[in-house]
MARLOZA-386374 format. One line per 4 residues: number of its first residue (from 1); their letters; for each residue x, y, z of N, C-alpha, C. Coordinates in Angstrom, 2 decimals, decimal comma. Each point is the difference from the previous one (the first is absolute). Example, Ala and Ser with C-alpha at 12.3 -4.5 7.8 and 13.67 -1.06 7.14 Angstrom:
! MARLOZA-386374
1	as	13,19/-5,69/7,80/-0,89/1,19/0,00/0,90/1,20/0,00 ~ -0,35/1,05/-0,72/0,82/1,19/0,06/-0,77/1,09/0,73
END
This chain:
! MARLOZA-386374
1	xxxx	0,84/-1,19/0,00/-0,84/1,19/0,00/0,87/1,25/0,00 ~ -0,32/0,90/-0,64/0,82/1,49/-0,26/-0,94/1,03/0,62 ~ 0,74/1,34/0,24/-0,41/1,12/0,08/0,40/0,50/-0,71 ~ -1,48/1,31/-0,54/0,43/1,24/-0,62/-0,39/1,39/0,90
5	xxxx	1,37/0,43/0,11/-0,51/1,32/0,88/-0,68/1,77/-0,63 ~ -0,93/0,38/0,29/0,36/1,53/-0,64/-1,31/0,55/1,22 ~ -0,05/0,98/-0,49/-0,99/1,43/0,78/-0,91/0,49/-0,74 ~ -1,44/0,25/1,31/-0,77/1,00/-1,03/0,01/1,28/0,31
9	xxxx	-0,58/0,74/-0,35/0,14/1,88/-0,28/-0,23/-0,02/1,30 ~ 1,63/0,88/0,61/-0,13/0,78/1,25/-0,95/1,06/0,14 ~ -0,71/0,00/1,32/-0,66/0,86/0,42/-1,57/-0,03/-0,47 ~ -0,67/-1,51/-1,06/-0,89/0,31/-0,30/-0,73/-0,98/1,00
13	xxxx	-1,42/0,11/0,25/-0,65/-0,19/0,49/-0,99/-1,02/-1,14 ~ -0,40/-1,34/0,42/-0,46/-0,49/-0,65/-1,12/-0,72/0,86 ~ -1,43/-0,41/-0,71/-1,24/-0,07/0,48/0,39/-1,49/0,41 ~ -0,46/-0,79/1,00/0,56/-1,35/0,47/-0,77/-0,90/-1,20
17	xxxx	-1,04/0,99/-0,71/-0,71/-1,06/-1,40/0,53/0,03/-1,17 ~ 1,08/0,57/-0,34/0,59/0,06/-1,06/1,51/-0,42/0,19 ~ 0,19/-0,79/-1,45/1,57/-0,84/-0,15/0,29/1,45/-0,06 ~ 1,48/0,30/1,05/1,27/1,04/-0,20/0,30/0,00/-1,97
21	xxxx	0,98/1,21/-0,11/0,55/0,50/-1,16/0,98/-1,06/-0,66 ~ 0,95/-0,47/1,44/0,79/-0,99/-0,78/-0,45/-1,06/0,08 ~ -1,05/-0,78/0,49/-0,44/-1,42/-0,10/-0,54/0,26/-1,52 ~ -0,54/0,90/-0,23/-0,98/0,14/-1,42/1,15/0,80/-1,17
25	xxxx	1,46/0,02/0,61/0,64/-0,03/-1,09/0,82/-1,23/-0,61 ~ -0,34/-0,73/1,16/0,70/-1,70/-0,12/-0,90/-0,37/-0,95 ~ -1,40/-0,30/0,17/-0,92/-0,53/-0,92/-0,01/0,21/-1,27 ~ 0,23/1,57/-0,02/0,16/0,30/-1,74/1,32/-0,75/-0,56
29	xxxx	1,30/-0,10/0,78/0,97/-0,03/-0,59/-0,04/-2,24/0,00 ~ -0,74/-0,18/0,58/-0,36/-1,59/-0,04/-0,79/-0,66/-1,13 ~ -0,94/1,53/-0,32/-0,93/-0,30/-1,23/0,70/-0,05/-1,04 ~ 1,27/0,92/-0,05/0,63/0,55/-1,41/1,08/-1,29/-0,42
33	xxxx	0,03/-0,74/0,98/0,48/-1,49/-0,10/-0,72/-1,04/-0,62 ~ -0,99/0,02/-0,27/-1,38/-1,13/-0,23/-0,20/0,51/-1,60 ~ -0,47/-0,91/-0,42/-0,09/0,00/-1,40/-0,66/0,71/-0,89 ~ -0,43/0,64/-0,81/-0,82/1,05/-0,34/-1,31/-0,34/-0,05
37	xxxx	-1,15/0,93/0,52/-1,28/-0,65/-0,16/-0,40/-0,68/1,69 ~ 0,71/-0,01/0,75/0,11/-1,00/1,09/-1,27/1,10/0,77 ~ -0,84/-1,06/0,92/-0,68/0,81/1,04/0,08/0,18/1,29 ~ -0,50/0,46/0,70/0,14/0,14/1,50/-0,97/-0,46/0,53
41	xxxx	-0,15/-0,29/1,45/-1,00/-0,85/0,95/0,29/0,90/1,58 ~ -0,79/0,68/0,52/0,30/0,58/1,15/-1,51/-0,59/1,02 ~ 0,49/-0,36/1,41/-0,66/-0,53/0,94/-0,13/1,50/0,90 ~ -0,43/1,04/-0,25/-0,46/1,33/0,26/0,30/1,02/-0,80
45	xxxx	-0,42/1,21/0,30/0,51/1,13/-0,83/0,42/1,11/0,41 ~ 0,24/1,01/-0,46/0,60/1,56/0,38/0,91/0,49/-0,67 ~ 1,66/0,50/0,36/0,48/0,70/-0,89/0,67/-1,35/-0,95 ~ 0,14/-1,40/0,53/0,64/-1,17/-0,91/-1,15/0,53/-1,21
49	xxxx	-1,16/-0,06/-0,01/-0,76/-0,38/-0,92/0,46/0,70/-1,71 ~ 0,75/1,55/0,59/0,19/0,65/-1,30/1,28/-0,32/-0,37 ~ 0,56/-0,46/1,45/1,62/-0,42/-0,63/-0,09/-1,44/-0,85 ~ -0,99/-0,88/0,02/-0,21/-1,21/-0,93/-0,97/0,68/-1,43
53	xxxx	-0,68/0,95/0,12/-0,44/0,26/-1,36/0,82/0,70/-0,73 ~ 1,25/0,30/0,55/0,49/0,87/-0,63/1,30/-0,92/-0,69 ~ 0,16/-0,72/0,47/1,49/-1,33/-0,39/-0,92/-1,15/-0,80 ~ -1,22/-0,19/0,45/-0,18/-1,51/-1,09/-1,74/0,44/-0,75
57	xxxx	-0,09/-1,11/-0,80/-0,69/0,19/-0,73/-1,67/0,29/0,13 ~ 0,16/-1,00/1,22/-1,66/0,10/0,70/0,34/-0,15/1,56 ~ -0,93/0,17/1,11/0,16/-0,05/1,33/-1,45/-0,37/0,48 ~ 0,26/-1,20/0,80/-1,62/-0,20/1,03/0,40/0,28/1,24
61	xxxx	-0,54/0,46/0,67/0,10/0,12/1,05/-1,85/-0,05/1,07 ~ 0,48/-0,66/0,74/-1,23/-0,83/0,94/-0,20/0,92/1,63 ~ -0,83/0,52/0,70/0,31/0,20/1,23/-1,36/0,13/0,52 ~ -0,16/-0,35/1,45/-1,00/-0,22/0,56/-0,75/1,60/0,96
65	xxxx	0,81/0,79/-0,69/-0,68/1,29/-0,21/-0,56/0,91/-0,97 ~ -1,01/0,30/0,33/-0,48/0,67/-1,38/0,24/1,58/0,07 ~ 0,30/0,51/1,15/0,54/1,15/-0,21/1,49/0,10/0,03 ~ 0,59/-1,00/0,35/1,71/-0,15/-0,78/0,00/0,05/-1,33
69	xxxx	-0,96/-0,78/-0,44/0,00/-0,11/-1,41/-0,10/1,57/-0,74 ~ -1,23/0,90/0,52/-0,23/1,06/-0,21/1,30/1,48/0,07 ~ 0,77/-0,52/1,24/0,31/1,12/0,45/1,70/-0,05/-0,87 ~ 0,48/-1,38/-0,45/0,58/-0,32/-1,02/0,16/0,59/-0,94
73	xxxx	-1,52/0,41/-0,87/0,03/-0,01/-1,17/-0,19/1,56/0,36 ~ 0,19/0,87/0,80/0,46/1,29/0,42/0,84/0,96/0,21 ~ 0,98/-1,24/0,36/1,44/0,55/0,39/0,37/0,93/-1,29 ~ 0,89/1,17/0,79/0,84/0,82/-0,74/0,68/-0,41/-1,33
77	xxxx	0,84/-1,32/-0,09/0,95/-0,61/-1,20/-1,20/-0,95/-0,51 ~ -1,20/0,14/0,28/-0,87/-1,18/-0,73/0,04/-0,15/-1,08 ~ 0,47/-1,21/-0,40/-0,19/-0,44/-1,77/-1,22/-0,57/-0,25 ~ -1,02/0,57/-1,56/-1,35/-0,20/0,34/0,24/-1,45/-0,59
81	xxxx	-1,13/-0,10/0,54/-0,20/-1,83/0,03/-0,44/-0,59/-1,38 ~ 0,88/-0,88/-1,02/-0,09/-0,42/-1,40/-1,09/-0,92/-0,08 ~ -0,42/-0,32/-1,77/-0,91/-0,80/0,34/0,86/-1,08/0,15 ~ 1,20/-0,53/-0,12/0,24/-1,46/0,34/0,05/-0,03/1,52
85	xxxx	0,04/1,30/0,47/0,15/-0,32/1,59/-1,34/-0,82/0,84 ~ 0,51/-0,26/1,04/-1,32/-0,70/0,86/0,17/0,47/1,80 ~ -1,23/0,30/0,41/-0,22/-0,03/1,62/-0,93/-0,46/0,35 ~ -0,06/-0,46/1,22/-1,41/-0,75/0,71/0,48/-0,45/1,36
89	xxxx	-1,11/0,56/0,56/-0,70/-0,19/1,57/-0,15/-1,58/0,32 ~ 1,09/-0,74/0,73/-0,03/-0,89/0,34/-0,42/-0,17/1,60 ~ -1,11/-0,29/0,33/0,18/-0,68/1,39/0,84/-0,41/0,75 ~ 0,61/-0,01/1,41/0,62/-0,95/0,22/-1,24/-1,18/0,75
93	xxxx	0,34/-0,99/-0,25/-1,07/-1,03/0,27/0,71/-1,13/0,70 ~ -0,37/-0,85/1,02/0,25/-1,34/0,59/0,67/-1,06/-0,88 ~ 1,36/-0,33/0,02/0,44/-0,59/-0,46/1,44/-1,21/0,70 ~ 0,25/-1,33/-0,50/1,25/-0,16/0,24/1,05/0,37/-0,32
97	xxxx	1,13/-0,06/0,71/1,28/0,15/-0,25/0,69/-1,24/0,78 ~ -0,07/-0,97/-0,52/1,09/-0,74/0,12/-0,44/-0,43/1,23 ~ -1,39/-0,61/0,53/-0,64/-1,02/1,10/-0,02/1,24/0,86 ~ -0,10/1,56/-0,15/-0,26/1,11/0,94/-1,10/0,51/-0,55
101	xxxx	-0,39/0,95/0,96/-1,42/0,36/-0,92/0,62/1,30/0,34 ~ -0,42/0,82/-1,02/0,42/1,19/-0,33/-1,17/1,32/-0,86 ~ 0,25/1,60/-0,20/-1,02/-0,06/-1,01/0,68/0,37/-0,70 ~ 0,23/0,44/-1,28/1,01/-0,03/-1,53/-0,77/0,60/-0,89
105	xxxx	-0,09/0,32/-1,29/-0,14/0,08/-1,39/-0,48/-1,38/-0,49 ~ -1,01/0,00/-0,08/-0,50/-1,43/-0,38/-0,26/0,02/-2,09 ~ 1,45/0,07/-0,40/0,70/0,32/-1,29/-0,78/-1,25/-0,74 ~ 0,07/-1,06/0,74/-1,12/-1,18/-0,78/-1,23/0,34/-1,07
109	xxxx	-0,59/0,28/0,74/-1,72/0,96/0,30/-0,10/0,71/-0,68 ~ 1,08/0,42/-0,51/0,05/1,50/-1,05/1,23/-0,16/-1,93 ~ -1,08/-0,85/-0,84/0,40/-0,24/-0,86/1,38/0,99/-0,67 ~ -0,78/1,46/-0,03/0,55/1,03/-0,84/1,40/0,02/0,92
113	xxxx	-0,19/0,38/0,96/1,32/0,21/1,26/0,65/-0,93/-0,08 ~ 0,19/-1,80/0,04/0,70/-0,68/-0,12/0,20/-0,33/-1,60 ~ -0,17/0,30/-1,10/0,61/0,05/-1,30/1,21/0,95/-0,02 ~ -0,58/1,46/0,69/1,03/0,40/-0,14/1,27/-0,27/0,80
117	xxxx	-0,13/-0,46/0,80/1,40/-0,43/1,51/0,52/-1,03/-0,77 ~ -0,69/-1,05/-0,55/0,65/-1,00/-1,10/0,65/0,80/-1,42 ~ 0,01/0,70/-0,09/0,74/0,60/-1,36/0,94/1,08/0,86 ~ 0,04/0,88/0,87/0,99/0,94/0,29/1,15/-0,41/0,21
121	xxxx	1,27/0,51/-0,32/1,30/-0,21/0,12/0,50/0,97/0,97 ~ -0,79/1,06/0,90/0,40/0,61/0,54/-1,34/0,15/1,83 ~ 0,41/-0,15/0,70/-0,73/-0,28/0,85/0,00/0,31/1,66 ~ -0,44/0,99/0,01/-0,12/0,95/1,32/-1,03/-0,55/1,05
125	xxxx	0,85/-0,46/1,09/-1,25/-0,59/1,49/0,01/1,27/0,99 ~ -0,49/0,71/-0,02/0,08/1,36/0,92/-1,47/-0,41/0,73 ~ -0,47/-0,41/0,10/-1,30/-0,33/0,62/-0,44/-1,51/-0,01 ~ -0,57/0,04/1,11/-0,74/0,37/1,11/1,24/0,23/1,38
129	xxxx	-0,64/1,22/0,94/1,17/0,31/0,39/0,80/-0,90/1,12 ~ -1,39/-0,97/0,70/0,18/-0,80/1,32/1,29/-1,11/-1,23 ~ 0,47/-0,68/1,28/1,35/-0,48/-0,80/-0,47/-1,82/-0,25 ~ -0,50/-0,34/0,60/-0,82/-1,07/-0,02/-0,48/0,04/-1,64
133	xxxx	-0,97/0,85/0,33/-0,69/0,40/-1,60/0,92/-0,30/-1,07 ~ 0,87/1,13/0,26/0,72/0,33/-1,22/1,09/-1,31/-0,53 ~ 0,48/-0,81/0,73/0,10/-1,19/-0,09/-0,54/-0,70/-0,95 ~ -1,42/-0,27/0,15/-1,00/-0,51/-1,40/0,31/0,68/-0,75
137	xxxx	0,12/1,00/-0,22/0,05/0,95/-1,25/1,20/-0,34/-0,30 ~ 1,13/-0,44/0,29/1,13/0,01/-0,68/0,12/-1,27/-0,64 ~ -0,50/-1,02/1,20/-0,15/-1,65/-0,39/-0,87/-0,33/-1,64 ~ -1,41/1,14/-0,16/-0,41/0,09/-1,18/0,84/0,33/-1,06
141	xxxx	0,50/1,07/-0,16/1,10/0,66/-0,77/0,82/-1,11/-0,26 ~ 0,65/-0,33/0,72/0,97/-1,71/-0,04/0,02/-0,94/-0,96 ~ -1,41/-0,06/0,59/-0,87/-1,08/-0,40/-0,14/-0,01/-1,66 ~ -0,87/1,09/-0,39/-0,80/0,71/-1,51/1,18/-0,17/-1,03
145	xxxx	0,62/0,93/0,69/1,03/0,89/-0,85/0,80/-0,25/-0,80 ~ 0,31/0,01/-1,60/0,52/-0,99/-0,38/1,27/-0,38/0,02 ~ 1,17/-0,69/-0,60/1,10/-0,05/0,20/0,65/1,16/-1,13 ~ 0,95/0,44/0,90/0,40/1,52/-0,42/-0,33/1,43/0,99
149	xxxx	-1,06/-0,27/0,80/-0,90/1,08/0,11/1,04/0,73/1,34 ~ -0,09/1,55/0,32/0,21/0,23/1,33/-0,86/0,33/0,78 ~ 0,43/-0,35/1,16/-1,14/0,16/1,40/0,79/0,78/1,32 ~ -0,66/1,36/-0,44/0,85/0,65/1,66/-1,40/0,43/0,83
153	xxxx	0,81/-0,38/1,38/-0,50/0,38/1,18/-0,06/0,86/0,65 ~ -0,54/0,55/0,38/0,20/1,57/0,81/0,16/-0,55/1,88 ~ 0,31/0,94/0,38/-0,11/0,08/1,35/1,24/-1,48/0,86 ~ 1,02/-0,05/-0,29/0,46/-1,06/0,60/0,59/0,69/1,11
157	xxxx	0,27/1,06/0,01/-0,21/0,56/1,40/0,04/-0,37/1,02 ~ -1,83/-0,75/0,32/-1,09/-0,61/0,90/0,57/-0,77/0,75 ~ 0,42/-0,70/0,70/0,52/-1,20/0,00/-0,38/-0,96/-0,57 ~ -1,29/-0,30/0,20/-0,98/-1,33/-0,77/0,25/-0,18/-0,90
161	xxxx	-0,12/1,33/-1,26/-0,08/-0,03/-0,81/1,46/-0,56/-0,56 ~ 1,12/0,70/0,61/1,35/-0,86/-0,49/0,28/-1,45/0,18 ~ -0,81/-0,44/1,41/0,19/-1,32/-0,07/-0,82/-0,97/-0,72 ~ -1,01/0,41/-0,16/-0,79/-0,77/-1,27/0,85/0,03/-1,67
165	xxxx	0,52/1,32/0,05/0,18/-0,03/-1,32/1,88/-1,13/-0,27 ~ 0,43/0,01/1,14/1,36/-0,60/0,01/-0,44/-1,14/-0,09 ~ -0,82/-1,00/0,48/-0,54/-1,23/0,59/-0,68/-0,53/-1,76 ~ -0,29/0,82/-0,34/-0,79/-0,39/-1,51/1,04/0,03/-1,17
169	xxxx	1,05/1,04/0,50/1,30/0,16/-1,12/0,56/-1,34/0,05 ~ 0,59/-0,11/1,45/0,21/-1,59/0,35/-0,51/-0,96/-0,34 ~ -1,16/-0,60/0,13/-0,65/-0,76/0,10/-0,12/-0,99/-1,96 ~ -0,33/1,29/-0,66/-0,18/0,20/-1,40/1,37/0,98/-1,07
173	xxxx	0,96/-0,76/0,89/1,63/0,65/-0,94/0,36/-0,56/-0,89 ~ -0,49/-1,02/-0,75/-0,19/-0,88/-1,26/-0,88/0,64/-0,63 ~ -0,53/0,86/0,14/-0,71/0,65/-1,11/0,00/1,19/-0,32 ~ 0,39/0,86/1,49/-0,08/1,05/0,04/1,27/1,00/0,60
177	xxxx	0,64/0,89/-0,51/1,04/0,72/0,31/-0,29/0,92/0,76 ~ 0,82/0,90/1,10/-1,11/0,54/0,98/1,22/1,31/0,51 ~ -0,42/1,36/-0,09/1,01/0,86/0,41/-0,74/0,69/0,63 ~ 0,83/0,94/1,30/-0,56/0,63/0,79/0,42/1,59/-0,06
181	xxxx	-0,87/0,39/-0,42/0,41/1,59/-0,14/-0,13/1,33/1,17 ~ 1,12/0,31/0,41/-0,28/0,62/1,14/-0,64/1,86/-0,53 ~ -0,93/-0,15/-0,50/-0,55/1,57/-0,50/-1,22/0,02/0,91 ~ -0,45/1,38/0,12/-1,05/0,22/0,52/-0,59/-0,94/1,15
185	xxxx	-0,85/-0,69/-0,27/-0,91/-0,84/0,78/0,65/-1,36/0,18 ~ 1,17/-0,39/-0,67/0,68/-1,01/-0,38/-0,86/-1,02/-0,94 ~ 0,85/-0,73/-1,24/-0,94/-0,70/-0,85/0,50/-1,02/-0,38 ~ -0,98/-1,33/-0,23/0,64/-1,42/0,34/-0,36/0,13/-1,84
189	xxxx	0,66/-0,27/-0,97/0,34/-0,62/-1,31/-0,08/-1,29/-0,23 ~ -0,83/-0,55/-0,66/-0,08/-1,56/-0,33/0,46/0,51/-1,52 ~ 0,67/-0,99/-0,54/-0,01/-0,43/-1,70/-0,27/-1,65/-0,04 ~ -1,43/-0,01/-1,17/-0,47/-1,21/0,25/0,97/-0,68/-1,58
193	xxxx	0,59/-1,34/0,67/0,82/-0,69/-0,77/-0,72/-1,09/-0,90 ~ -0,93/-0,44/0,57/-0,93/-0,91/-0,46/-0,84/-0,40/0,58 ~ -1,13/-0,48/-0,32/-1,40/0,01/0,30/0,13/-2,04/1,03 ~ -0,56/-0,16/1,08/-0,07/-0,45/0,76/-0,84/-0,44/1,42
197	xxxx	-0,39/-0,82/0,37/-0,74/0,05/1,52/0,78/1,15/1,15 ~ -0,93/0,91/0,28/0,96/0,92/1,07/-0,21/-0,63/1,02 ~ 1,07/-0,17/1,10/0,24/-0,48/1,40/-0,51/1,56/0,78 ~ -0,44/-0,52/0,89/-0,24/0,83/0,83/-0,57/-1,01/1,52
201	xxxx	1,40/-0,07/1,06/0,03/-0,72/0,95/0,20/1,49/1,25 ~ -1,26/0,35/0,40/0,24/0,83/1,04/0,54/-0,24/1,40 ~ 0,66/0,76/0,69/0,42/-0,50/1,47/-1,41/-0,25/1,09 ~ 0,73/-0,52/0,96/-1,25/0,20/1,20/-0,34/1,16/0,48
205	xxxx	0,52/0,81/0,23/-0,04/1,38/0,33/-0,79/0,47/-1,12 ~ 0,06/-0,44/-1,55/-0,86/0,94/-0,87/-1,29/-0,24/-0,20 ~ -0,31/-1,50/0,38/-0,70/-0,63/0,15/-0,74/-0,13/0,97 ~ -0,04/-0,03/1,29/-0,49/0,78/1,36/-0,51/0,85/-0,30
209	xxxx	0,54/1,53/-0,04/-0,21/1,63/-0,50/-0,65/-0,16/-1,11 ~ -0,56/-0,42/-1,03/-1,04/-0,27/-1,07/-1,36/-0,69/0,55 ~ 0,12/-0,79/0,91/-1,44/-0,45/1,08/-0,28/0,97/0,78 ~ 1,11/0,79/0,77/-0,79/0,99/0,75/-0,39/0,61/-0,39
213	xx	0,80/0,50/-0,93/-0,69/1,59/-0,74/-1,49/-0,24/-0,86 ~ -0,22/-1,38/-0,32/-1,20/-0,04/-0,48/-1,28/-0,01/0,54
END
């Protein structure tokens, strides 16, 4: 596993709902890597949303707010929304994760939303924010996504959230290449190598803390 180090803009103040300047300058410069035509897949929205319409060809993005969704398509740098683009109000709804019960993006359920997570080569889990959650959301991404595709994480920060995401790098390192970027919020990088059963063997501790919290 590697680090990449850098900084975002001193002195700015950023909304705790929006990806920072340099996480959303990583994305563009990740897109400009991917093949021409390639799309994006985001598991929430805000300022990522214009930094993926603006690097690839189309962008979905899913979130279980409808005034995120709104207040999105507001922002100051807003790029207006194409027709290949896509958004939609996903529930989070009762679901497993791996013999836990959890609630998630129930991406199944939602034809249009999971076509596109199966075709994106570029793939943002910024949501849901509980770390449990967001877990499923990455395990989906994993899962869908095809071989080739990237998948960054926001927030490794958290603790949870880093140890889930190390435990899955691990777990699934035959398929998947995994760097840790120390920017902003810190961001866990998958590159999917090839398409495969994802492992996902949680600890007791993660496993415990997923019963209580439910």
């Amino acid at each position: 596993m590697q680090k990449y180090h850098a900084r975002s803009e001193p002195g700015v103040e950023v909304p705790a709902w929006i990806l920072p300047l340099a996480s959303c300058r990583f994305l563009e410069k990740a897109a400009a890597l991917l093949p021409e035509g390639s799309s994006a897949f985001e598991f929430g929205s805000g300022r990522s949303t214009h930094a993926l319409r603006r690097a690839t060809a189309a962008t979905a993005s899913i979130e279980d707010s409808a005034d995120w969704l709104s207040r999105t398509e507001q922002l100051e740098e807003a790029i207006a929304k194409r027709e290949k683009d896509f958004s939609a109000v996903v529930p989070l709804t009762r679901c497993w994760n791996r013999c836990r019960p959890i609630e998630s993006f129930n991406v199944g359920a939602e034809r249009e939303s999971l076509e596109r997570l199966q075709h994106a080569r570029l793939i943002l889990v910024d949501s849901p924010p509980n770390p449990a959650k967001r877990e499923h959301a990455l395990y989906l991404a994993m899962d869908h996504a095809p071989a080739g595709a990237v998948i960054v994480l926001d927030d490794l920060e958290v603790p949870a959230t880093s140890r889930f995401a190390h435990r899955l790098a691990r777990q699934n390192a035959a398929s998947f290449r995994f760097w840790l970027l120390e920017i902003d919020h810190k961001l866990g990088v998958f590159l999917k190598r090839r398409s495969g059963k994802i492992r996902s063997r949680p600890t007791l501790r993660e496993f415990g803390g997923a019963w209580l919290r439910a």
